[in-house]
C-alpha positions in Angstrom: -4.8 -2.2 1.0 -4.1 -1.2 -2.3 -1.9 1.9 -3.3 -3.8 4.8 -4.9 -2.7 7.4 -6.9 -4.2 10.6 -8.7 -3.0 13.0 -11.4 -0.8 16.7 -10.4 -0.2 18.9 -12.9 3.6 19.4 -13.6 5.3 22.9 -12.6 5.0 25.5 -15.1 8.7 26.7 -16.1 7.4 30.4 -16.9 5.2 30.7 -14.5 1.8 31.8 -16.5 -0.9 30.3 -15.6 -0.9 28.1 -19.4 -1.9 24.2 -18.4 0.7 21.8 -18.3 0.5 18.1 -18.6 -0.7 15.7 -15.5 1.5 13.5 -14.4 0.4 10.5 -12.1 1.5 10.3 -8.3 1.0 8.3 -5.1 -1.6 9.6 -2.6 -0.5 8.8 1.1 -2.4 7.3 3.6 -0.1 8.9 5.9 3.5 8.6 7.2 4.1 5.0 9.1 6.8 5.6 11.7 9.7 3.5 12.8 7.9 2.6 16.3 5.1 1.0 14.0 7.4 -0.8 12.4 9.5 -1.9 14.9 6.2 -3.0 17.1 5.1 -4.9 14.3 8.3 -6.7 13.3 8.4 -7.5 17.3 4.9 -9.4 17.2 6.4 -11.6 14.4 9.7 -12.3 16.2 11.7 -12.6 19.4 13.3 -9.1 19.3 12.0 -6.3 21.4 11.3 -2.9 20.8 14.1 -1.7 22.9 16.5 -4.2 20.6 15.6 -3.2 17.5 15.6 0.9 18.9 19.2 0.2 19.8 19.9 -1.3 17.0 18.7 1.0 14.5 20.4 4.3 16.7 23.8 1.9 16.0 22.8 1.8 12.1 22.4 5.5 11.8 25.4 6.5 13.7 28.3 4.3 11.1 25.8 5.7 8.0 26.5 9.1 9.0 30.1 8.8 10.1 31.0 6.9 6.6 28.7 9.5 4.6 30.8 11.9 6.4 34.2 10.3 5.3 33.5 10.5 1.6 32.0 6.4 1.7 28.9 5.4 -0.2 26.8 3.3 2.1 25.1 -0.1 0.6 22.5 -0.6 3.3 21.4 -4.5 2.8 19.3 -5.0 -0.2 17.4 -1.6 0.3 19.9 1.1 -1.5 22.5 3.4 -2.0 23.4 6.2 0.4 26.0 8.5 -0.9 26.3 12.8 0.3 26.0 15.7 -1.8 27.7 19.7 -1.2 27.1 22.7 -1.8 29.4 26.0 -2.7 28.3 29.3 -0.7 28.5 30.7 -4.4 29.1 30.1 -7.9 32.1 28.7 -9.5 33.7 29.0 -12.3 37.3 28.7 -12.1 38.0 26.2 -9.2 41.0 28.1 -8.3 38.3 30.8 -7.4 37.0 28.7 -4.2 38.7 26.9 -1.3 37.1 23.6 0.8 35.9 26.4 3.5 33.2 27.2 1.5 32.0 24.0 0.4 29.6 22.3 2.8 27.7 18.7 3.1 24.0 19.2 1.6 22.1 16.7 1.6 21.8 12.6 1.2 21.1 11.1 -1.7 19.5 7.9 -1.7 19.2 5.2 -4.9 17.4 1.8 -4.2 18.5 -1.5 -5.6 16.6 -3.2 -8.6 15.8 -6.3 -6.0 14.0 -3.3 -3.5 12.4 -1.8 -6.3 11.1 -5.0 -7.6 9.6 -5.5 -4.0 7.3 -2.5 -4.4 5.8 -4.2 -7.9 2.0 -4.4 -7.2 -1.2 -2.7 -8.6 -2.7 0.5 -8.4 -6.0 2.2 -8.3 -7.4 5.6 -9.4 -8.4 8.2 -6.4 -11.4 8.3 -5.8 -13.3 11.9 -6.4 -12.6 13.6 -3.3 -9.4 11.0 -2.3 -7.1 12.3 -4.6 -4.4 14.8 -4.1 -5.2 18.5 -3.5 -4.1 21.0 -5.4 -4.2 25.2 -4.7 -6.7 27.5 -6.2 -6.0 29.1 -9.1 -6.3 32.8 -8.2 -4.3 35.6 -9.2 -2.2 37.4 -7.6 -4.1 40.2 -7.3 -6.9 38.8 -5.7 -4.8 36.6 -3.1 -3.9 40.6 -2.3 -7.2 41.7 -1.9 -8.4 39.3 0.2 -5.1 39.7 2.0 -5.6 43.5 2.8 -9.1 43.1 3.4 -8.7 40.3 6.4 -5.7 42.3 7.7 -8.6 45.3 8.0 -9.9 43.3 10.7 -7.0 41.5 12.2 -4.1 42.9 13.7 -2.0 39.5 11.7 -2.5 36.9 10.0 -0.3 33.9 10.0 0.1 30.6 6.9 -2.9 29.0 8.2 -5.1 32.0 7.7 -4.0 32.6 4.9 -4.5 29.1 3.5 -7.8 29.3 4.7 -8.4 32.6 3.0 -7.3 31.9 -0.3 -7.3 27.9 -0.9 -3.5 28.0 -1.1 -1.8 24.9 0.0 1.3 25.2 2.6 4.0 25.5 -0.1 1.9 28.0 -2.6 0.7 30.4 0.3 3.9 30.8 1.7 5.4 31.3 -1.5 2.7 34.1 -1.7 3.2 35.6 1.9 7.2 35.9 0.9 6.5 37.5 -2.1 4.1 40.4 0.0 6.7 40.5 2.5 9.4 41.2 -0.7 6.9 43.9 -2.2 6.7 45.6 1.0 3.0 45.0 2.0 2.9 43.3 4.5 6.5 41.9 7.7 6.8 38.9 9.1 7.1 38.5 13.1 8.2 35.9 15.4 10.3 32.4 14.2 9.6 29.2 12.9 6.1 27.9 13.7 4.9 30.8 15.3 4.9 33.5 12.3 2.4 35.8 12.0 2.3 38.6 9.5 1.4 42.0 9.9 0.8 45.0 7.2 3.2 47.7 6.8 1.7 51.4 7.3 1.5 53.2 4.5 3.9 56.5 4.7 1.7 59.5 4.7 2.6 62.2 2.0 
């Protein structure tokens, strides 16, 4: 199977809605888990799932607890692990902040030329109707309307609705549905993946 890719348009800094220039990315078939893997390397070999499970719980437990140290991990010929932090707020002076507010962020990850140079292959265009999908363009105002207008119906809506409603992917519509909550339109209920949204009575005069 060859990889495919299609063209996004890059994020526009100010926010307008002036084009911007495309810039080429992979299309997934879908996300490959480590069970697949690890049943496939088994059908190849004598290890067994259980082994390589074990195995791999052994892996991540020394990369955390040397990222954790202040090591950078080489993990065989794949990459570089190393941790990032975070300050609660800005600095300027480092006499201005102590380690209590300085937190572990995230893990960074850079892979070795000879990994990299494992991925080499070809690629193909997306097919129309393959590629990557992108969110209407409305404005705001109308993402608002049609908002209001379903929540004349409903007593809530929730993200998927919402997508549904306006063509907004995940990200973009609940980028939108913040923004209403910010502005006082509409409040958000419940945690997690079980939000819904409801709309804010007006105050009569």
């Amino acid at each position: 199977m060859t990889a495919i890719y299609d063209f996004r348009e890059n994020p526009n800094p100010k926010g307008d809605h002036k084009k911007q220039p495309l810039h080429p990315r992979i299309v997934s078939y879908g996300t490959v888990s480590t069970r697949d893997i690890f049943e496939e390397i088994c059908r190849a070999s004598t290890f067994t799932v259980g082994d390589l499970e074990g195995l791999m719980a052994s892996i991540t437990e020394r990369l955390a607890y040397y990222l954790r140290e202040g090591y950078h991990v080489q993990f065989g010929e794949i990459g570089y692990f190393s941790a990032s932090l975070i300050a609660t707020r800005s600095v300027y002076d480092p006499s201005e902040i102590h380690s209590p507010s300085i937190y572990f962020n995230n893990v960074n990850f850079r892979a070795t030329r000879k990994f990299r140079k494992k991925m080499a292959g070809y690629v193909e265009r997306a097919k129309p109707g393959h590629g990557i999908r992108s969110s209407a363009r409305l404005p705001e105002a109308e993402c608002k309307r049609r908002l209001l207008r379903y929540l004349e119906t409903h007593p809530f809506i929730t993200r998927m609705d919402y997508s549904a409603l306006t063509g907004r992917l995940k990200n973009t519509a609940q980028r939108d549905l913040n923004a209403f909550v910010k502005q006082g339109i509409i409040k958000r209920n419940g945690r997690a993946n079980h939000l819904i949204y409801t709309l804010v009575p007006s105050t009569p005069e």
